[in-house]
BALOBA-1460 file (C-alpha; in Angstrom, 3 decimals):
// residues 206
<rec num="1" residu="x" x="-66.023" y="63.054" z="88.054"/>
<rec num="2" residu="x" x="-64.122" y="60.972" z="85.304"/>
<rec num="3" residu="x" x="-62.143" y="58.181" z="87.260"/>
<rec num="4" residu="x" x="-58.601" y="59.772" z="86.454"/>
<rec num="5" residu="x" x="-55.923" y="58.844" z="88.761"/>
<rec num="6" residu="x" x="-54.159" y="61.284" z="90.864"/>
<rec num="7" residu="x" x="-50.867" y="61.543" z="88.552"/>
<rec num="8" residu="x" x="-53.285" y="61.457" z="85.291"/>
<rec num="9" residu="x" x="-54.747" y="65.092" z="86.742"/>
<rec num="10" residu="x" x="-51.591" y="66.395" z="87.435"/>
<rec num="11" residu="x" x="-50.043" y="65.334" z="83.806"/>
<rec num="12" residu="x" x="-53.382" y="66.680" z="82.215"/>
<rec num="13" residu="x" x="-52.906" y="70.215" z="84.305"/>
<rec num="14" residu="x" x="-49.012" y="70.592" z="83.682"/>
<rec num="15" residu="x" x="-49.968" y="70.197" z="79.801"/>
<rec num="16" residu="x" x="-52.816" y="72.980" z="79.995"/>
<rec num="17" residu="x" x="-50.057" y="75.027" z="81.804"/>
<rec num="18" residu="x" x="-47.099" y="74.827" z="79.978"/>
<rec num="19" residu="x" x="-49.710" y="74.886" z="76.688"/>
<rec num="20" residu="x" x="-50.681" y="78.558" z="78.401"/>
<rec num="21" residu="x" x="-46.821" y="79.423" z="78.983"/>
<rec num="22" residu="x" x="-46.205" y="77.978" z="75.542"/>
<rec num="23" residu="x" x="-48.639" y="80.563" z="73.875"/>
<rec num="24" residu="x" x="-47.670" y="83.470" z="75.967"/>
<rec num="25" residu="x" x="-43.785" y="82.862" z="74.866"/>
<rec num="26" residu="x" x="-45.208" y="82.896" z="71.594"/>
<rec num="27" residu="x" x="-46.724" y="85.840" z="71.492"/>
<rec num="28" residu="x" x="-44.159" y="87.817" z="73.375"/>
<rec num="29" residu="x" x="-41.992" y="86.501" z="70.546"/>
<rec num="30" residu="x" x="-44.290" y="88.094" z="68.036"/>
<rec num="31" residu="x" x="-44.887" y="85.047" z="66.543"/>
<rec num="32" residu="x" x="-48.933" y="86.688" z="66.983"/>
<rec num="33" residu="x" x="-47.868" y="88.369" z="63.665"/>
<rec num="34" residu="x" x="-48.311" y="87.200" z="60.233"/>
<rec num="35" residu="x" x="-45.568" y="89.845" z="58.479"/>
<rec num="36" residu="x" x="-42.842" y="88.605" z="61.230"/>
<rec num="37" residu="x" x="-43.546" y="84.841" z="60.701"/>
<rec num="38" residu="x" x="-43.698" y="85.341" z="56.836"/>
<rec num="39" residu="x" x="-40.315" y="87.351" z="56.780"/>
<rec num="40" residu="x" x="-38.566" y="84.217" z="57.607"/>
<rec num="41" residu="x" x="-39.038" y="83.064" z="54.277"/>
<rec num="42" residu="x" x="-37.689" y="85.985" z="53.058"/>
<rec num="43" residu="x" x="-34.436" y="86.077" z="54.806"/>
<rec num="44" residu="x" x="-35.693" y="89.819" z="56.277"/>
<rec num="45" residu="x" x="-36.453" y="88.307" z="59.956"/>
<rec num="46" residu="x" x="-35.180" y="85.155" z="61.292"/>
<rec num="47" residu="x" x="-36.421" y="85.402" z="64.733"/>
<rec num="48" residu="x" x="-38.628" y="81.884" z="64.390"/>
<rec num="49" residu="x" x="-34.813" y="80.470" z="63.936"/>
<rec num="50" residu="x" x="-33.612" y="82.126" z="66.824"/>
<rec num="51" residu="x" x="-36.238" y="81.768" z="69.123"/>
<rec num="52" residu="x" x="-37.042" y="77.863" z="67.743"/>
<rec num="53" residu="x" x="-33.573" y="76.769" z="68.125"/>
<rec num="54" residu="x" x="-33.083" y="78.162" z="70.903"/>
<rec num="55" residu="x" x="-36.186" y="76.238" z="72.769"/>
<rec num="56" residu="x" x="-34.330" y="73.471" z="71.415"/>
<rec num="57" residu="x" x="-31.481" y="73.799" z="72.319"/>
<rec num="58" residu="x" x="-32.677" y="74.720" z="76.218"/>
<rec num="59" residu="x" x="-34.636" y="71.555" z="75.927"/>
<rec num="60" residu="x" x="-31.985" y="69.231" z="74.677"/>
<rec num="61" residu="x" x="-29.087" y="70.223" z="77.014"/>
<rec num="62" residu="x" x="-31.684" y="70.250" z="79.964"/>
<rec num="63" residu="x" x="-32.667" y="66.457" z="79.090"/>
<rec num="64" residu="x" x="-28.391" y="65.327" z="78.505"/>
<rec num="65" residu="x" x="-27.836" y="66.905" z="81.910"/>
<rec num="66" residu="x" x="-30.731" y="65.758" z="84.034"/>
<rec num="67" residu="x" x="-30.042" y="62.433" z="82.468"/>
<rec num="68" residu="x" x="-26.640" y="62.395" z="83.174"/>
<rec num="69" residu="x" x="-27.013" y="62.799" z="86.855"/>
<rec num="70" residu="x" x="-30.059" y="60.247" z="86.537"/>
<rec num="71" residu="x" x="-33.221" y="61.794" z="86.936"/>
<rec num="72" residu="x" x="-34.802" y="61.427" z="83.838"/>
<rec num="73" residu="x" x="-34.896" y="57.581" z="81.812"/>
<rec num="74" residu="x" x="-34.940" y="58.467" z="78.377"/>
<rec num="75" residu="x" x="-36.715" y="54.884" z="77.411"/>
<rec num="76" residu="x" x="-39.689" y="56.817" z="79.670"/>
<rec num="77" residu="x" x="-40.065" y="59.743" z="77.122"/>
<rec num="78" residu="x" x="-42.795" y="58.891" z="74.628"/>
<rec num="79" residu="x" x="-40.986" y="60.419" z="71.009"/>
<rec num="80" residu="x" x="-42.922" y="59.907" z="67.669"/>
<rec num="81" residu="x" x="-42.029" y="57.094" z="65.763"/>
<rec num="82" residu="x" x="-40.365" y="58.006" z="62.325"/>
<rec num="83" residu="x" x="-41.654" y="57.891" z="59.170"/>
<rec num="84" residu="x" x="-39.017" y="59.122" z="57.548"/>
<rec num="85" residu="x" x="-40.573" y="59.639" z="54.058"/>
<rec num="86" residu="x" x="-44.505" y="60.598" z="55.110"/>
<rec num="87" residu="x" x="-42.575" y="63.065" z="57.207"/>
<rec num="88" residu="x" x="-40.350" y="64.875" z="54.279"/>
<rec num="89" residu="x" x="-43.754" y="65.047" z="52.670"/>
<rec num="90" residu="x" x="-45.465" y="66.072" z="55.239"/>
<rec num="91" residu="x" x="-42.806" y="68.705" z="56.476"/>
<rec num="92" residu="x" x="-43.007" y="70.198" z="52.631"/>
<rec num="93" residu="x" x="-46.577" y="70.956" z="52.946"/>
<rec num="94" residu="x" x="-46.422" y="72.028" z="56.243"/>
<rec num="95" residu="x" x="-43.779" y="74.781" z="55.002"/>
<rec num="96" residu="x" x="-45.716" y="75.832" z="51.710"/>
<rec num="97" residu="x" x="-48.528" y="76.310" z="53.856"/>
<rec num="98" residu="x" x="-46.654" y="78.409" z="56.526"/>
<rec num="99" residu="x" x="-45.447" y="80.210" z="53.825"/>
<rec num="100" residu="x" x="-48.471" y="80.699" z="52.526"/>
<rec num="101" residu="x" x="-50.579" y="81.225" z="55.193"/>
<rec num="102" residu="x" x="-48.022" y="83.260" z="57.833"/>
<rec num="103" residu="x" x="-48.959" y="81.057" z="60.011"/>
<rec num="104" residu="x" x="-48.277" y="77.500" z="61.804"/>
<rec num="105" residu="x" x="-51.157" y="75.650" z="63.435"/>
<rec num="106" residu="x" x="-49.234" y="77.130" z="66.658"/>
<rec num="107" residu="x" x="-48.877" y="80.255" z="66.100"/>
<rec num="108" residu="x" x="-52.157" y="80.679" z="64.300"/>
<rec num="109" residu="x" x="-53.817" y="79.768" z="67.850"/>
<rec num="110" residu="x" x="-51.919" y="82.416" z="69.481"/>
<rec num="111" residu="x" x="-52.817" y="84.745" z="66.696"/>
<rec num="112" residu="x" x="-56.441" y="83.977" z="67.089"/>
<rec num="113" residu="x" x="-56.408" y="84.437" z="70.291"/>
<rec num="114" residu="x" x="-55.531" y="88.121" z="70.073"/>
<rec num="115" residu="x" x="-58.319" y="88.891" z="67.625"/>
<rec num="116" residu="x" x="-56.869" y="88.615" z="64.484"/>
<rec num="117" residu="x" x="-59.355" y="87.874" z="61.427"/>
<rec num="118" residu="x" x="-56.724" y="85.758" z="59.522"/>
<rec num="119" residu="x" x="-55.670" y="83.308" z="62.295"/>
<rec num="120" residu="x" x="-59.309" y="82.454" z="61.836"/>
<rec num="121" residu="x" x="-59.131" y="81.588" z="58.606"/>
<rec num="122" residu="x" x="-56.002" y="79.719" z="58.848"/>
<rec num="123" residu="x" x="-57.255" y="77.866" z="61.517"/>
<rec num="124" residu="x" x="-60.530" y="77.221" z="59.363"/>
<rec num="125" residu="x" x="-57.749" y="76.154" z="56.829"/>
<rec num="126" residu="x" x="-56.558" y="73.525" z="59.458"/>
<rec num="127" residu="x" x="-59.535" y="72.005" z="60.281"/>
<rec num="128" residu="x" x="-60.516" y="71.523" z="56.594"/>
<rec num="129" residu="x" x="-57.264" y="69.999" z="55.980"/>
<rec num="130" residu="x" x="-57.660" y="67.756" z="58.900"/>
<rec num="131" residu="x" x="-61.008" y="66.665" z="57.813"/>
<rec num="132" residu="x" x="-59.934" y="65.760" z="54.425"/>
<rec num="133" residu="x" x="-56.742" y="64.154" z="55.701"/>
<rec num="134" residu="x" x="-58.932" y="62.003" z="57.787"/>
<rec num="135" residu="x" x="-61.141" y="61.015" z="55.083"/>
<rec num="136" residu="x" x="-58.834" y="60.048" z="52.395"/>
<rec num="137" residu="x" x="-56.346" y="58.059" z="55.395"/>
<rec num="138" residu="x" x="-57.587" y="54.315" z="54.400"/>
<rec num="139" residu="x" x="-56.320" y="55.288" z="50.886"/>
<rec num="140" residu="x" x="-52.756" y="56.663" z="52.250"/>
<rec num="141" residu="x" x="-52.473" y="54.518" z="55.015"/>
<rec num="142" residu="x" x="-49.533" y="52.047" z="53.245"/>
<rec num="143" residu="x" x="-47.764" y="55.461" z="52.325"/>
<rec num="144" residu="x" x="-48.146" y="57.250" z="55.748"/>
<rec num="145" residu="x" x="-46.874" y="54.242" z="57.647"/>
<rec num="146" residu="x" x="-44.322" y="53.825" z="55.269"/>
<rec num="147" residu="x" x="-40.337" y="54.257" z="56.175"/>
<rec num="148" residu="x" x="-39.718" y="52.725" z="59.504"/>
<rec num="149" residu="x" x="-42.168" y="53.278" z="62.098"/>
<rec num="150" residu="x" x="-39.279" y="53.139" z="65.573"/>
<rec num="151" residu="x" x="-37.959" y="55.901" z="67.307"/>
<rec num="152" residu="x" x="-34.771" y="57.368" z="65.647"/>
<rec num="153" residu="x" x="-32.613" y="59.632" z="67.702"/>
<rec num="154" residu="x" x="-29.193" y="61.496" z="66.105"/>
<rec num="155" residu="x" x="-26.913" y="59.571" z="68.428"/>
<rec num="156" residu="x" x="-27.995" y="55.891" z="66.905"/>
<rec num="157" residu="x" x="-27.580" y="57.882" z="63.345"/>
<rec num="158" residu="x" x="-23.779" y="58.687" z="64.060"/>
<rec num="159" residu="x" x="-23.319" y="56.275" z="66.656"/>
<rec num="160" residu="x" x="-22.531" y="58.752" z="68.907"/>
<rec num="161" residu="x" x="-23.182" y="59.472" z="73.195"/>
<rec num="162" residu="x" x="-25.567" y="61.826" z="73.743"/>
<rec num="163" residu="x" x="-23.354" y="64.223" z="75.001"/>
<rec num="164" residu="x" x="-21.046" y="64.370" z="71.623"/>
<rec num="165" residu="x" x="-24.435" y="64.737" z="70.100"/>
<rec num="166" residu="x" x="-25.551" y="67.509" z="72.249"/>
<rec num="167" residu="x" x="-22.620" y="69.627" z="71.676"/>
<rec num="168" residu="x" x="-22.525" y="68.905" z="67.932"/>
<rec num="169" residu="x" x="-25.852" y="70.367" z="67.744"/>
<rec num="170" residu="x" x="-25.236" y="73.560" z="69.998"/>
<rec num="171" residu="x" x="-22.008" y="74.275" z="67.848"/>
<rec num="172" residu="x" x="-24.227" y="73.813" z="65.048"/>
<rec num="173" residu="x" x="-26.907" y="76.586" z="66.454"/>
<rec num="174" residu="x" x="-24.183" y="78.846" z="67.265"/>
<rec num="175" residu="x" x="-23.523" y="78.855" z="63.714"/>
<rec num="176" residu="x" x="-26.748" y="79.058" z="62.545"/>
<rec num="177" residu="x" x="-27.484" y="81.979" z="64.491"/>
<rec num="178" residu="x" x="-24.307" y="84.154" z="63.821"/>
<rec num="179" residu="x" x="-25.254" y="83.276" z="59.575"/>
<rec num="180" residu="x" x="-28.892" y="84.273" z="60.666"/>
<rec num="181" residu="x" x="-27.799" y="87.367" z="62.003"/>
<rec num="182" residu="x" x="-25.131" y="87.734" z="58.991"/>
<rec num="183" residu="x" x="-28.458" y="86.910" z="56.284"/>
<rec num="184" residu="x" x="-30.502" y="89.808" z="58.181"/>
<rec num="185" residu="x" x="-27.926" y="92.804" z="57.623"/>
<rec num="186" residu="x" x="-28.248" y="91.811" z="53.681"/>
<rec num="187" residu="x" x="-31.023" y="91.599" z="53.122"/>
<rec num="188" residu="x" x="-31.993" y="94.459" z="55.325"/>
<rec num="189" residu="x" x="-29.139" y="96.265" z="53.833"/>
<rec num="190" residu="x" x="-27.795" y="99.841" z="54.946"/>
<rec num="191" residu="x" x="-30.367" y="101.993" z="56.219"/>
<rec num="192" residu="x" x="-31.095" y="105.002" z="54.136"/>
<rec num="193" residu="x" x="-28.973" y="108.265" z="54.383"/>
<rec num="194" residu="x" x="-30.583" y="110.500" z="56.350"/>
<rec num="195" residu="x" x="-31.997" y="113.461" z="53.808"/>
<rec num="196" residu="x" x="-30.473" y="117.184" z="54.632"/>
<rec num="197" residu="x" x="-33.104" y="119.826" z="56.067"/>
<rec num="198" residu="x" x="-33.787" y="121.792" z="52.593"/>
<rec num="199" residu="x" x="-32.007" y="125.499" z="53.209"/>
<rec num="200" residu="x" x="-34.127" y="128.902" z="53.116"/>
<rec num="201" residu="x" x="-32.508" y="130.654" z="50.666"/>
<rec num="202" residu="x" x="-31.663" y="134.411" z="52.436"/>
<rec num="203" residu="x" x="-33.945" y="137.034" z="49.910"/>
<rec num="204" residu="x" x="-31.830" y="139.380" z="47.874"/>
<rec num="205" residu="x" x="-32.412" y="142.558" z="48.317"/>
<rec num="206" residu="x" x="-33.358" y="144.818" z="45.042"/>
């Protein structure tokens, strides 16, 4: 056995679960599905919206609350540094590649996972990219560190409290899913008339 402490097994089995639950949200979602991922970009289907802002959102107000009443220490919560640049460039190739591809490195694991032949090769995608990412790094590096490097949260941004920052953003997802919802009906647009049942025309007698 590898000489993990006690808490170090329970972290590593609360990721592998809430990885499983992750997936299984995912795919009740639909987000399994290639055409439903890709209609986002098309303004046909904005359920990734919904459903992604809406984990968010869950996530955010849980963490303002539970650190309001002091369980949770915020300075405890490991957050990415930002690279505020890399990231723009890295978020634009991410998104021409979901676009693409119909898939994110997420989804295309819960795709994969169902049997589908082009999660494969999206994920084959991934690992190629990674693999080439890795081997042109040293030449990158000053670029991909580039832009900061701290953790940046909204409420240092504004200078606001956390909780003026949490509701901000909730307003903000309200809106953002009523002009979601307002997108879908046009581009959808009205469904087709129903066509009349062609008559039998009654035989004349001769």
């Amino acid at each position: 056995m590898m000489p993990f402490k006690p808490e170090t097994w329970i972290a590593y089995t609360l990721a592998i679960l809430s990885g499983f639950a992750f997936g299984f949200v995912l795919e009740r979602a639909g987000f399994g599905s290639s055409r439903k991922l890709a209609a986002q970009f098309y303004l046909r289907d904005m359920t990734v919206l919904k459903v992604m802002f809406t984990a968010i959102i869950t996530a955010m107000l849980g963490l303002v609350f539970l650190r309001a009443v002091g369980l949770v220490d915020m300075e405890q919560i490991y957050v990415n540094p930002t690279f505020l640049g890399p990231q723009v460039v890295g978020g634009l190739i991410f998104g021409v590649g979901f676009a693409i591809g119909g898939y994110c490195p997420g989804t295309s694991v819960v795709a994969a996972a169902t049997g589908k032949l082009d999660a494969l090769a999206f994920l084959g995608g991934v690992s190629a990219g990674i693999m080439v990412f890795a081997g042109v790094y040293d030449d990158i590096a000053s670029f991909a560190r580039s832009g900061g490097g701290e953790r940046r949260f909204l409420m240092d941004w504004l200078d606001l409290s956390y909780g003026t920052v949490a509701v901000l953003v909730t307003l903000m997802a309200l809106g953002m899913f009523a002009g979601a919802e307002w997108i879908e009906k046009k581009m959808r647009g009205a469904p087709p008339a129903p066509r009349a049942a062609p008559s039998k025309a009654t035989p004349v007698a001769g």
